[in-house]
Backbone as a ProteinNet text record, in pm:
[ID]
protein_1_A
[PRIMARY]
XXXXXXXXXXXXXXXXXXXXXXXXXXXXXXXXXXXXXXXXXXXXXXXXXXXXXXXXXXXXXXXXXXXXXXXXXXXXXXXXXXXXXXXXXXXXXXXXXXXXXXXXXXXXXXXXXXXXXXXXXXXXXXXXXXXXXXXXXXXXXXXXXXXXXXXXXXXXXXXX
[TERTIARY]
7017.4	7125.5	7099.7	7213.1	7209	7267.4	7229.7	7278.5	7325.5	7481.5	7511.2	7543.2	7543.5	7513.6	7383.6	7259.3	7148.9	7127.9	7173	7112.7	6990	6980.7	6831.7	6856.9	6754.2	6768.6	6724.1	6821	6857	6712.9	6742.5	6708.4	6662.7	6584.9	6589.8	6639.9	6752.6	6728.7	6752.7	6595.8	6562.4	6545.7	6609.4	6689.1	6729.8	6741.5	6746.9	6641.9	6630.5	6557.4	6540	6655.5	6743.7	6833.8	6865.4	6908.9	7052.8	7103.9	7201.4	7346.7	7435.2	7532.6	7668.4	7661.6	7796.1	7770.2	7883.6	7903.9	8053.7	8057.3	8227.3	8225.4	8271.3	8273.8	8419.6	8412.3	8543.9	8614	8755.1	8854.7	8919.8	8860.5	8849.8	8754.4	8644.8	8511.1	8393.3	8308.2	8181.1	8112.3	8116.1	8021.7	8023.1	7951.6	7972.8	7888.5	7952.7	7813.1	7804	7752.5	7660.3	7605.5	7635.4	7542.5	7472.7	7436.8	7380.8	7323.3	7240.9	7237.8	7121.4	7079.9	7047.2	7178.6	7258	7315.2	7407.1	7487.5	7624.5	7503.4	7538.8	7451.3	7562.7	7557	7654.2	7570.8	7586.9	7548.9	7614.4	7602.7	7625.6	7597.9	7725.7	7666.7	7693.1	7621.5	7556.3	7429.7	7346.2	7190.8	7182.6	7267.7	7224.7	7187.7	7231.6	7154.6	7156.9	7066.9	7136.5	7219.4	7303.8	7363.8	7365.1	7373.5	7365.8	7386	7347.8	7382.9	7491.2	7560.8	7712.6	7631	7645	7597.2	7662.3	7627.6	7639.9	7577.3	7705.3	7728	7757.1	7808.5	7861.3	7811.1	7689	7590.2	7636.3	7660.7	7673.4	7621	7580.6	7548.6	7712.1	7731.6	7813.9	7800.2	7910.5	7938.4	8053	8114.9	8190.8	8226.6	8267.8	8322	8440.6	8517.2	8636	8650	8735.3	8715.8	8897.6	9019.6	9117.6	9096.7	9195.7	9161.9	9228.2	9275.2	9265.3	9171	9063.6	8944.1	8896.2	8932.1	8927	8872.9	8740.1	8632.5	8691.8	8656.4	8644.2	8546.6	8483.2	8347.1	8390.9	8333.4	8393.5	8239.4	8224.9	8105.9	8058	7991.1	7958.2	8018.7	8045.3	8060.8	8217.4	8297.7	8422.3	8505.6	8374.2	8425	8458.8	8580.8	8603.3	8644	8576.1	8588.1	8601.9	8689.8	8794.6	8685.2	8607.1	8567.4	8648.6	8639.6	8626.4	8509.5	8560.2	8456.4	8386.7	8442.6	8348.9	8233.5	8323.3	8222.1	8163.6	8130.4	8128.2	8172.6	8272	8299.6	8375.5	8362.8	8427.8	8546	8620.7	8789.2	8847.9	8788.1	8931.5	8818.1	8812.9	8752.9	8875.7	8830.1	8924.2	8812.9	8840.2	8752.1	8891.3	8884.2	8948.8	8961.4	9024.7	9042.6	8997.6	8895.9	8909.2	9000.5	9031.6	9185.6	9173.4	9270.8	9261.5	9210.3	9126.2	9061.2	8947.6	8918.9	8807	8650.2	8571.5	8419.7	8384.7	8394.5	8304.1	8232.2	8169.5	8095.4	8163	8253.2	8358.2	8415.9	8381.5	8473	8424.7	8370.2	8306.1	8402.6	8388.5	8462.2	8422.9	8409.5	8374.7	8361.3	8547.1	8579.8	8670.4	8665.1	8735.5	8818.8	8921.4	8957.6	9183.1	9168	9279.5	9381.5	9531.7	9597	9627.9	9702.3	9727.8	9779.2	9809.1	9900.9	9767.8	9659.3	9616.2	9588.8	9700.5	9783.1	9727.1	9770.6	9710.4	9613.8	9511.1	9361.4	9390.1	9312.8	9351.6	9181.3	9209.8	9074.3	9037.3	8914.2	8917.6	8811.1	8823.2	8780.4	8689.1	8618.9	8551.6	8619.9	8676.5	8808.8	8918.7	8950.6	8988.3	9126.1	9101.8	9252.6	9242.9	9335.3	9310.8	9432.5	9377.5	9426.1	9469.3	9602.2	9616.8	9691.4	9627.4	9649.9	9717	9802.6	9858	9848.9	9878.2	9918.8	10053	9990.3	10149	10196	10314.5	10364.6	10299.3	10345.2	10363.2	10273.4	10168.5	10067.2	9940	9931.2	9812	9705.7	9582.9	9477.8	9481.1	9545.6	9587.6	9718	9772.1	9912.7	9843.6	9729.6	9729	9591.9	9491.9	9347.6	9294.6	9401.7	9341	9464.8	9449.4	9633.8	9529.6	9571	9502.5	9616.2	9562.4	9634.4	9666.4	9809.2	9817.2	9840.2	9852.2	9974.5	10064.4	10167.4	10271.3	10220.7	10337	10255.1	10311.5	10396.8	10409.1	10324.4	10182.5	10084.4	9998.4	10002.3	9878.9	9796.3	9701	9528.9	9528.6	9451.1	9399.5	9245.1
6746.9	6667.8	6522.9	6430.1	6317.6	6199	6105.6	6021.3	5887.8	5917.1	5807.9	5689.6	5669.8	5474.8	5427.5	5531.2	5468.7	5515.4	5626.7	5705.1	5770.8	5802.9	5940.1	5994.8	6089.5	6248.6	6242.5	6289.2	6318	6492.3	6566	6690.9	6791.4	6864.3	6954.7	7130	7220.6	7350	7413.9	7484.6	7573.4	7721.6	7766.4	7902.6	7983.5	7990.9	8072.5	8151.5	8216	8341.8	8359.9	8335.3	8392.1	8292.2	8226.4	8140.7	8100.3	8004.7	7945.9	7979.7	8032.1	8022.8	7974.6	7964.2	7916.5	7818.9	7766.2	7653.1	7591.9	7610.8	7589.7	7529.5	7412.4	7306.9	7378	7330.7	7378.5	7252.1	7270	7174.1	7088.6	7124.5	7004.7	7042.2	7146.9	7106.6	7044	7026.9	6959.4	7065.6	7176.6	7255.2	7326.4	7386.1	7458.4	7576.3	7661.2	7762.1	7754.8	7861.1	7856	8018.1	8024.2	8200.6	8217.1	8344.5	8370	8516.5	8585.5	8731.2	8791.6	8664.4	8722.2	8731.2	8632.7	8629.5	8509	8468.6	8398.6	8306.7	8150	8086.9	8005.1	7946.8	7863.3	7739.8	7605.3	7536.6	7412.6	7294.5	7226	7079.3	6988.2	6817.1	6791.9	6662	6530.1	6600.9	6658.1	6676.4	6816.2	6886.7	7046.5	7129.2	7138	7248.3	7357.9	7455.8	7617.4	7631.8	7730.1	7743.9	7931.7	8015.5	8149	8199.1	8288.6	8451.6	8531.9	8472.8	8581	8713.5	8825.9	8964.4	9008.3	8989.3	8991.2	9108.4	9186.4	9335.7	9393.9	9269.2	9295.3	9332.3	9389.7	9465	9439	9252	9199.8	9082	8984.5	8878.4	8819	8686.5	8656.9	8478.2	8481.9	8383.6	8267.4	8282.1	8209.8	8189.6	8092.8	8112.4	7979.8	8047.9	7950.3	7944.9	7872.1	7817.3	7813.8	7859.4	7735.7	7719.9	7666	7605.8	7652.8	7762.8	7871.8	7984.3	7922.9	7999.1	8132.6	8142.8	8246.2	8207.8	8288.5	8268.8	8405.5	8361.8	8450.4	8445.9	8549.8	8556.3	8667.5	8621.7	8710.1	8741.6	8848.2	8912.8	8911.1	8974.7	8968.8	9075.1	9188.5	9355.8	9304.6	9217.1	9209.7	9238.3	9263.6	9260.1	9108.7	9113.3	9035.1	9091.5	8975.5	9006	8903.8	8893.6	8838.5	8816.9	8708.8	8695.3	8614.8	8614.2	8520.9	8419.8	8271.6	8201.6	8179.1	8197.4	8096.5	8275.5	8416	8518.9	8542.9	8477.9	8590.6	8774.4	8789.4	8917.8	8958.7	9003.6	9065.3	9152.9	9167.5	9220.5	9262	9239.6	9309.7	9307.4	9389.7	9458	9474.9	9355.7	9436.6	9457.8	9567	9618.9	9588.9	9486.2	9512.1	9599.2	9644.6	9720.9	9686.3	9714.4	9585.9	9638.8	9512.6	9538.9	9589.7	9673.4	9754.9	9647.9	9742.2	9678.3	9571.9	9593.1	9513.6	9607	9573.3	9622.6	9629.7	9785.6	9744	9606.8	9556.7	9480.2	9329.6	9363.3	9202.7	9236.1	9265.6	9291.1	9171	9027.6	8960	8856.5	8833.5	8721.9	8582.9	8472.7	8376	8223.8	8208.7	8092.3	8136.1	8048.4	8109.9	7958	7962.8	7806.6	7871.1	7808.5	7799.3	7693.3	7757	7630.8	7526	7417.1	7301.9	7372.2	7507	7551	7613.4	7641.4	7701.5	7876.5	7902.6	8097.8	8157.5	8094.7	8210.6	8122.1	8234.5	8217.7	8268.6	8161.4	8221.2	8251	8331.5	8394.4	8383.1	8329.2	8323.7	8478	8575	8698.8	8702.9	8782.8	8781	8833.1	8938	9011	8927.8	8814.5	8726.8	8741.1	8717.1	8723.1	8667.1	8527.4	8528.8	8594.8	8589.2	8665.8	8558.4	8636	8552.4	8608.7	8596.2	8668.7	8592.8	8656.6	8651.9	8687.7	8638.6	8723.5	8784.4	8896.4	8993.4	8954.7	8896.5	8843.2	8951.8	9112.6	9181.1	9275.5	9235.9	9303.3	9345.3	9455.9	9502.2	9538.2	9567.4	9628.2	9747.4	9816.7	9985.2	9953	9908.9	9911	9862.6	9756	9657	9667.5	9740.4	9710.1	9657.3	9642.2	9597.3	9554.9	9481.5	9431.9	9383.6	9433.3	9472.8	9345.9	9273.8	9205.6	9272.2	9287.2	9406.7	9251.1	9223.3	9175.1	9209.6	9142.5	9164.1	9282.6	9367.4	9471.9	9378.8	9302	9210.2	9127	9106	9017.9	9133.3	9043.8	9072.5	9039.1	9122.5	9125.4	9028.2	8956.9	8944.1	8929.1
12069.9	12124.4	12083.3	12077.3	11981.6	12060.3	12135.7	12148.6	12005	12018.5	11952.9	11893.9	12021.3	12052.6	11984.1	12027.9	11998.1	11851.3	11855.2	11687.2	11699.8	11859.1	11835.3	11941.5	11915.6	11984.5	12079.4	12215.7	12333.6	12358	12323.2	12336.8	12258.5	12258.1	12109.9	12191.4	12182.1	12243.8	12163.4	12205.3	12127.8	12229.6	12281.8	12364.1	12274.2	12140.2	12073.3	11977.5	12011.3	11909.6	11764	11720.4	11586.9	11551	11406.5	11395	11482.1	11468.8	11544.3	11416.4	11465.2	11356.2	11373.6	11481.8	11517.3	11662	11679	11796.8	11821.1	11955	12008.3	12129.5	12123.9	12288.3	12342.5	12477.1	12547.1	12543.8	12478.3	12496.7	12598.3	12781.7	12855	12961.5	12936.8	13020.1	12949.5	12993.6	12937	12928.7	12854.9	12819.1	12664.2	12591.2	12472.1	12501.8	12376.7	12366.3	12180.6	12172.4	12036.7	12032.6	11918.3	11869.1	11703.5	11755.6	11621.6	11651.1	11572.4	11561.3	11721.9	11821.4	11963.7	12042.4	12035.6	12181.5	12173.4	12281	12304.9	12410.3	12420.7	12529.3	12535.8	12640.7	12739.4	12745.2	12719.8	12775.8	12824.3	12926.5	12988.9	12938.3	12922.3	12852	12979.2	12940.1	12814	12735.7	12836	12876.8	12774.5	12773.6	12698.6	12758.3	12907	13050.6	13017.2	12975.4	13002.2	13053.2	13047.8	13173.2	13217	13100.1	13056.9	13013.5	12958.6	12822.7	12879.6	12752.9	12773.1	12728.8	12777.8	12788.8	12622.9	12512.3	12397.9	12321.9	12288.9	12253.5	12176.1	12083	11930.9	11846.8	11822.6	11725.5	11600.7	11608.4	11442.5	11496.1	11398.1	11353.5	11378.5	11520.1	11533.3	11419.1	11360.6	11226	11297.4	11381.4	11440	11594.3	11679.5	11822.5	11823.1	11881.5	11899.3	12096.2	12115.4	12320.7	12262.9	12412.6	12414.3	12549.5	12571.8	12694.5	12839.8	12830.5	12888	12902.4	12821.2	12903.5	12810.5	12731.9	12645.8	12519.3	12458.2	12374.9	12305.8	12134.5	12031.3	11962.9	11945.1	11849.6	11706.1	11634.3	11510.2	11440.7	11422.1	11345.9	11171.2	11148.2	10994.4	10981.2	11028.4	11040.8	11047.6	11039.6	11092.1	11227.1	11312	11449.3	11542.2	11581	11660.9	11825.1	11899.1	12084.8	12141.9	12247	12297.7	12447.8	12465.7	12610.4	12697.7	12830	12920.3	12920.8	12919.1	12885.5	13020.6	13142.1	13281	13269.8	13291.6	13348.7	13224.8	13094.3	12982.7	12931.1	13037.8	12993.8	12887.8	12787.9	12718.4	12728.3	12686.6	12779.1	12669.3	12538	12434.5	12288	12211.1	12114.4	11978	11844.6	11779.2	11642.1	11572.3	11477.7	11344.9	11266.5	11185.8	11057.3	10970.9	10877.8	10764.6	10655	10496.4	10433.4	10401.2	10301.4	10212.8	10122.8	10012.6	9890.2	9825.9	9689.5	9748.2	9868.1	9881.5	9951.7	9937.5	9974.4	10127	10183.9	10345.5	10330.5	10300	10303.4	10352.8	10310.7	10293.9	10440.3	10525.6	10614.6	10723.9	10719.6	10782.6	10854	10955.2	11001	11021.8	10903.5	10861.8	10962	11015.4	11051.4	11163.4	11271.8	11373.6	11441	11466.3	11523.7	11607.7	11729.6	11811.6	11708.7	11702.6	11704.1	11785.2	11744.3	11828.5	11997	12014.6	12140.9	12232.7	12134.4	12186.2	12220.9	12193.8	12200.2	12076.2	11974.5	11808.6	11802.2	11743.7	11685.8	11559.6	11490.1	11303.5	11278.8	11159.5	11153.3	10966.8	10942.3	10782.5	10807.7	10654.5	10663.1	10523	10497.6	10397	10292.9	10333.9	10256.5	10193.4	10183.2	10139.3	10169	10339.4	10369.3	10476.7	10547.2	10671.9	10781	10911.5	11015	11125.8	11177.6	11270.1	11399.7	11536.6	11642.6	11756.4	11824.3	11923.3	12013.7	12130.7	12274.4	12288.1	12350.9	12395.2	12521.3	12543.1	12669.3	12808.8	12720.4	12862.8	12842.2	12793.5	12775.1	12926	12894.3	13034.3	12945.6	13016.3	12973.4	12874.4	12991.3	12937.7	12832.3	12824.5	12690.5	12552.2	12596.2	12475.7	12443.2	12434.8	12460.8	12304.9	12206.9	12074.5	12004.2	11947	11865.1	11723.5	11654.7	11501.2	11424.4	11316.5	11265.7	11164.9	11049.7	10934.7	10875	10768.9	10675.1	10642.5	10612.8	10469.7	10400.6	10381.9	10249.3	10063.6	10084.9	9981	9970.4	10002.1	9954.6	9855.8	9718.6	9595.4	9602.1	9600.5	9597	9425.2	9420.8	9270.7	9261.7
[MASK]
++++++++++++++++++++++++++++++++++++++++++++++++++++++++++++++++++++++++++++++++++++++++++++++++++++++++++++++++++++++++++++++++++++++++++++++++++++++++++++++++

């Protein structure tokens, strides 16, 4: 942690295991978290408080986390899994396993970059598959109706 008035370091946390790969502040609390291939951690500014381990289940190497401000965290995997938490309980509530696009390699199936638009509602997603994704909420969506909303494309987009 960095104070920048002065130009030196506030803190060093080191709570992680396994490198750090990602990091996402919340858009109007004072807290962030941060991941990488242990676990989801929560923590608390100025200071960098712990605060706790989102119960982290994704059996990938998480590459990205996005916050809006409604409270809702996205983590996107190397495996191309993305999960939809609650940011105050860390629970996880929605699972989507995307598809790799035709002409491209299991392998590519990674989810790179993760970021809310200006509204907050769609999360766009950069993919290894060289395509990005972009998700919505279903107005009238329940648990049981909606438990995964898969992004497709256009079938008029060319692979090159």
């Amino acid at each position: 942690m960095w104070d920048l008035r002065k130009g030196a370091t506030m803190a060093t946390l080191t709570y992680h295991k396994k490198s750090v790969r990602a990091l996402a502040g919340h858009p109007t609390e004072h807290t962030f978290v941060s991941a990488g291939a242990d676990n989801i951690k929560k923590f608390k500014l100025p200071g960098g408080d712990f605060l706790h381990n989102t119960l982290s289940q994704q059996r990938a190497i998480v590459n990205t986390l996005a916050v809006n401000e409604d409270g809702v965290m996205a983590s996107g995997g190397d495996d191309g899994s993305l999960w939809f938490w609650d940011y105050n309980s860390g629970h996880c509530y929605q699972q989507v396993e995307p598809v790799v696009q035709p002409g491209s390699l299991d392998s590519e199936a990674g989810v790179y970059a993760a970021s809310y638009d200006i509204t907050g509602s769609r999360l766009i997603t950069c993919n290894a598959d060289k395509t990005i994704g972009c998700y919505r909420p279903v107005e009238d969506a329940t648990p049981e109706s909606a438990p995964g909303l898969p992004y497709h494309p256009p079938s008029t987009i060319r692979r090159f």
